[in-house]
N, C-alpha and C positions, 0 to 999 in steps of 0.2 A: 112683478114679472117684467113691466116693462121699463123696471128700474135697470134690472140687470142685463137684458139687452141691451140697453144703450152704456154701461159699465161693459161689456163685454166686447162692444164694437170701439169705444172710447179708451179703453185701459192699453190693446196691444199700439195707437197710436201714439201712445203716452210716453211709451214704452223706446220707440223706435224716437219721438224726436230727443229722449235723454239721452239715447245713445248718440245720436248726432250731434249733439250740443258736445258731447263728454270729447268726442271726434276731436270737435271743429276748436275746443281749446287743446286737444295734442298736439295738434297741427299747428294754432298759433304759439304755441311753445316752442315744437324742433323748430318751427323758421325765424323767431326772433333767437333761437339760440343758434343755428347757421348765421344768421346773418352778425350775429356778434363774433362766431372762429373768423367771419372771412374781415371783420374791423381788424383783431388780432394778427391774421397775418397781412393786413395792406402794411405798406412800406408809404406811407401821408406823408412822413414828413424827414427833418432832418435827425437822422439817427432811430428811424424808426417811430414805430407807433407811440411807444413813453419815451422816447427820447434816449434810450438805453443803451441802443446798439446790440441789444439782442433781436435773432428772430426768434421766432417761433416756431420756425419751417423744420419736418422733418422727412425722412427719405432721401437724404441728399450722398451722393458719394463719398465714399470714406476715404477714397486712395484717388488720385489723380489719373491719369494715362501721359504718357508724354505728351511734353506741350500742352498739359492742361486739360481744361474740360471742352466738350465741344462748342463750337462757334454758332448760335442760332442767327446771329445777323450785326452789325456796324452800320453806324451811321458818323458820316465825316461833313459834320454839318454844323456842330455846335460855335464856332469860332475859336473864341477866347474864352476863359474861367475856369474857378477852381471847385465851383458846385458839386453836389452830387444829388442823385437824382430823386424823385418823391412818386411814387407810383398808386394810382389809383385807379381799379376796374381796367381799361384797355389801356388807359393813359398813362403817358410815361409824361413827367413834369423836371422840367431842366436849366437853366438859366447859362445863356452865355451873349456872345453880342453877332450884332450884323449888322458891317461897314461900321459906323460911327455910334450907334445906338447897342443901348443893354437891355437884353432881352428877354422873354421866356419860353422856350421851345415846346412844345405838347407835342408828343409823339404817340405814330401809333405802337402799341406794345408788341403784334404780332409778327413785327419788320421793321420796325423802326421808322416808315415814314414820317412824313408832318401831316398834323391835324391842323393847328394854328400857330400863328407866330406875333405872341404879343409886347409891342415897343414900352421898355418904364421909362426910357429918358437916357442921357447922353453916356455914352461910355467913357469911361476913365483909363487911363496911360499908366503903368507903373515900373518900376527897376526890377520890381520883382512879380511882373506877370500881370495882364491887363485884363479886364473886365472882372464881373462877378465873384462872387467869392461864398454868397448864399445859397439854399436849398431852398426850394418853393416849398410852402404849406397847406394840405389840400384839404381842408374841412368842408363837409357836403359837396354840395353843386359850387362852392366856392374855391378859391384859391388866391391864397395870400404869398406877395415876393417883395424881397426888399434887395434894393440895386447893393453899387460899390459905390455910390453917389448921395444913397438915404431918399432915396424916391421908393415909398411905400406904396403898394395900388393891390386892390382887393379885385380879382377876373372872374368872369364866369368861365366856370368850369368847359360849356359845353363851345363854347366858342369862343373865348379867349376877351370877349368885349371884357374893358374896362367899367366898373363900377363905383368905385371912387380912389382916389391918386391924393396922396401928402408928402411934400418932401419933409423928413423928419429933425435932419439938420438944422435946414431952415427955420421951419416953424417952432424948434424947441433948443435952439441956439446951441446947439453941438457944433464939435469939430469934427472932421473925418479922422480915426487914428491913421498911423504913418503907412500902416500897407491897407488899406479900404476897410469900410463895412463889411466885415465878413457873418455877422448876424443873419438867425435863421429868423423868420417869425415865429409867437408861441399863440396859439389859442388855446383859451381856456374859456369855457361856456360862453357868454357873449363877449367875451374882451379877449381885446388883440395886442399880444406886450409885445414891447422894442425898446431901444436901448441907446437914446441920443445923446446922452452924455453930455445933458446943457447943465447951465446954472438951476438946481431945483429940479431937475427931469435929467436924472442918470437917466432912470427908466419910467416909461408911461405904459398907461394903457389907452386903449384906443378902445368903441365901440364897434365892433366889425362889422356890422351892418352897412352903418352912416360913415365909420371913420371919424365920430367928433371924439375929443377929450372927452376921458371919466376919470381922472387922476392922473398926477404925475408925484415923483419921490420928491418931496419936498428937503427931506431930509439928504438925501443923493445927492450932489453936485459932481461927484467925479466924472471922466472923460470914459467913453467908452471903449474895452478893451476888443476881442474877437471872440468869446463866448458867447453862447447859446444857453438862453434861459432853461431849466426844469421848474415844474412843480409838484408840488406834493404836499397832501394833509398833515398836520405836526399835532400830534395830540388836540385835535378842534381849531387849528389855526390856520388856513390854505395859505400856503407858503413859496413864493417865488426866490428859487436860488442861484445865484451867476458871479460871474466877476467880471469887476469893472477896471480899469486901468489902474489902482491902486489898491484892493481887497476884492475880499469874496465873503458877500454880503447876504441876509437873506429879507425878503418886502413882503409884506402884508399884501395880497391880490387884492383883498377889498377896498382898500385905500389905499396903498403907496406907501404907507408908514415902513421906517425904518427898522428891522427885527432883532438884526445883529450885523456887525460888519468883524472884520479880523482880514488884519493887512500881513501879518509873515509869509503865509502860501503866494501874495502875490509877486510880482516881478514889476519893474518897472518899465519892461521892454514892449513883452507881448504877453498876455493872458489868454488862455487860447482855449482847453480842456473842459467841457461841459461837465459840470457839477455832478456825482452821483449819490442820491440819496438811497436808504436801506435802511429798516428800523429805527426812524428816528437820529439817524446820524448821517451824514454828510461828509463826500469826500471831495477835494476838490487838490490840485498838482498843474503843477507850471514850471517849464523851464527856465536856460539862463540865471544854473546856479540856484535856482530857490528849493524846490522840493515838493511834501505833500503832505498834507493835515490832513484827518479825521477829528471831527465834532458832535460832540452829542449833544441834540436838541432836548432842550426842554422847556415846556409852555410854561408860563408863571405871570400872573395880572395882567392878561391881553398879549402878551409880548412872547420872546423866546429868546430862553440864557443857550450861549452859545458855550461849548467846555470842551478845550483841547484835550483829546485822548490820546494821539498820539502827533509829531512832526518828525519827519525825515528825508533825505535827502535821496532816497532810493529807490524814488519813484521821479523823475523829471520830466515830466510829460509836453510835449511843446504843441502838435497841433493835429495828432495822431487820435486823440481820444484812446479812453479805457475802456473796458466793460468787467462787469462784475458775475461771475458764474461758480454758482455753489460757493460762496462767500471767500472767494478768492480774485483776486483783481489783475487784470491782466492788461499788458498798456506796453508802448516804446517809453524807454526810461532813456531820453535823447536818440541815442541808437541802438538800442540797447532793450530787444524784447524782456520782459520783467514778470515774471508770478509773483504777488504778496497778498499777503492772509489778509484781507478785508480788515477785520477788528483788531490785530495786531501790531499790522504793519510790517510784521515780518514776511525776508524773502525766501521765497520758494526754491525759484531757478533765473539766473539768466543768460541768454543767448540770443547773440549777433540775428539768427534768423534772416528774413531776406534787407534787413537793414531799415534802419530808420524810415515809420512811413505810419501807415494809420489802422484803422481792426475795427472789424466785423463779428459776431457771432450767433451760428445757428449748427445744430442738431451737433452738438459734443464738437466742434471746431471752431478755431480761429480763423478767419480770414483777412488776410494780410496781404498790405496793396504798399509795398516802400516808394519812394519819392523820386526812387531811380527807376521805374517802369517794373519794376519784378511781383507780381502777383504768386501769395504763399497759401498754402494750408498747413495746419498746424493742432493737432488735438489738445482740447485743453481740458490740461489735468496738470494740478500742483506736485505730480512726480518727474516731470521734468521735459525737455523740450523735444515731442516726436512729430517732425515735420513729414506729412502725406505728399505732397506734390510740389510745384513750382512752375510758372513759367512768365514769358515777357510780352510786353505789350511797346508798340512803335514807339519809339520816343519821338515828343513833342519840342524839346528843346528848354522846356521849361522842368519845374520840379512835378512830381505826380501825388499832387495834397487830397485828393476827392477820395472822401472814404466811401469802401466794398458797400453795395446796394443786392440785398437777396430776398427776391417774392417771385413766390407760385414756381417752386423750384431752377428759379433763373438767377444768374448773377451778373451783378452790373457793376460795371468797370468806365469811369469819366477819365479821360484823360483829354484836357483842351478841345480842342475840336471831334473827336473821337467818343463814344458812347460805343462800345462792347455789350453784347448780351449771351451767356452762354447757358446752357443747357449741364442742372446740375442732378437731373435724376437719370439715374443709368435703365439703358434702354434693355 
């Protein structure tokens, strides 16, 4: 009997904490699953979260109004550069210069003021536009930038202090190419890649922590071109892909080892187009006359055989970037907006659109930012070219290269000293 009073007074409390147990992992499920949609759509880094140039963002207007979408706010502050921007939580991350120094602006997100203003070291002069030419990289409470000069420096996020500084020229005997460093950084779990283009160290990785060496390509000597690394797993082999002043090559993460190299896609001028992978193949396109390859990877004894499936001249992509949507690739082929079948190569449509300049995509649209100040929307579908809206932004005097930035239904428009923020959900 006084077994089961005390089963009786014992059992409903039994009872009541499985259920709160059962609770308290729902709850840590939706919020480590929240908190992984809001990784998905920050805007970290250069080209987005994978480096793609897709968002994820949806609810966005489908048609323009005249003159565009609305104006949330401007900031005429940035200087000089041809960056675009990295957004994380309120932060808006930026690089351009102030007076004589190259910088990295933190801004607020909800106006654009300043939060902090962090110095990497001396700004550079050019015939074709001065300062910067990188997008900051925002991993955790961190944040990684690389100058027009090759001064690397790892920030704290929450106040711009400096944490550790490498110039990478210097320390790994690179040259600067002929129009600057335009290199984004890439993280990838604790290592920090960049692209010095010394004797033995195309490309290294760095320890982001500390910033000491963990490898450099031993096998790489070439000079550095103005591409931005991707990565991605290849059948068990984490695989770093870019191009370097002379090919478009792919590096072992873990060591630096050489994978594959293939020099026809590249040019000898400017290499410029971030590599797109997609089931094991690889697409990569460069202007100045050369063209664009797809390659199919495939792992074989530690390594990866690299197999031309297709070359053609009808993709010439110069510093615009691609993106790749529902296995159709959409890019400036010089001037020249372009739809081609991903695995084919064949083209879709082309048209002139608002003219030579760089692309964005999120929820069924293109967004197009041309070099002469015109900002496009544009539906993308392989039926043919239906442009939504249009409109212009101040000219700078320079060309307008910063590719379209869109998070938490905003769009971000860099032109030199100028940072636009507009408001892309209809009220």
């Amino acid at each position: 009997m006084k077994f089961k009073e005390i089963l009786r007074f014992v059992l409903p409390v039994l009872v009541v904490f499985m259920i709160l147990s059962c609770s308290d992992v729902q709850v840590s499920k939706m919020t480590s699953s929240t908190e992984s949609l809001v990784d998905e759509k920050e805007w970290s880094q250069w080209r987005g979260p994978e480096r793609t140039g897709l968002s994820k963002e949806t609810g966005l207007i489908k048609v323009w109004p005249g003159g565009g979408p609305k104006l949330v706010w401007s900031a005429q502050i940035l200087g000089e550069g041809y960056g675009s921007a990295a957004i994380r939580g309120n932060q808006v991350l930026v690089q351009g210069t102030r007076e004589n120094r190259s910088v990295v602006f933190c801004l607020n997100k909800d106006d654009g003021s300043i939060y902090w203003i962090t110095d990497l070291g001396d700004r550079l002069e050019h015939g074709r536009g001065h300062g910067p030419r990188g997008t900051p990289t925002v991993d955790g409470d961190k944040i990684y930038a690389l100058s027009e000069n090759g001064d690397l420096a790892s920030i704290q996020s929450m106040d711009g202090k400096v944490l550790w500084q490498r110039n990478i020229l210097k320390e790994f005997n690179g040259n600067n190419p002929k129009w600057l460093i335009s290199e984004s950084p890439l993280v990838d779990d604790h290592r920090l890649i960049v692209s010095p283009g010394g004797e033995k160290a195309g490309v290294v990785a760095l320890e982001k922590e500390s910033g000491k060496t963990l490898w450099t390509s031993k096998e790489l000597s070439d000079q550095a071109s103005y591409s931005s690394c991707v990565i991605a797993d290849v059948q068990g082999i984490r695989s770093l892909m870019t191009f370097t002043s002379k090919a478009a090559v792919g590096i072992s993460v873990e060591n630096g080892k050489l994978l594959w190299r293939y020099e026809p896609v590249a040019n000898r001028t400017a290499n410029v187009t971030t590599p797109i992978f997609y089931q094991d193949k690889v697409f990569y396109s460069s202007a100045y006359g050369t063209g664009c390859a797809l390659l199919q990877l495939k792992a074989m004894n530690g390594s990866i055989e690299a197999k031309e499936i297709y070359f053609n001249r009808d993709m010439m992509n110069h510093h615009g970037g691609i993106v790749l949507v529902n296995d159709y690739l959409y890019g400036f082929s010089n001037s020249i907006l372009t739809c081609m079948e991903f695995n084919t190569g064949k083209v879709m449509w082309k048209d002139r659109s608002v003219g030579k300049g760089s692309i964005t995509y999120a929820d069924g649209h293109l967004y197009l930012f041309s070099e002469k100040n015109v900002v496009g929307l544009a539906e993308a579908t392989p039926e043919g070219y239906k442009e939504k809206g249009r409109f212009e932004v101040e000219d700078q005097e320079w060309p307008t290269w910063a590719h379209p930035v869109i998070n938490d239904g905003r769009l971000y428009i860099r032109n030199q000293e100028m940072l636009y923020c507009y408001n892309l959900i209809s009220s």
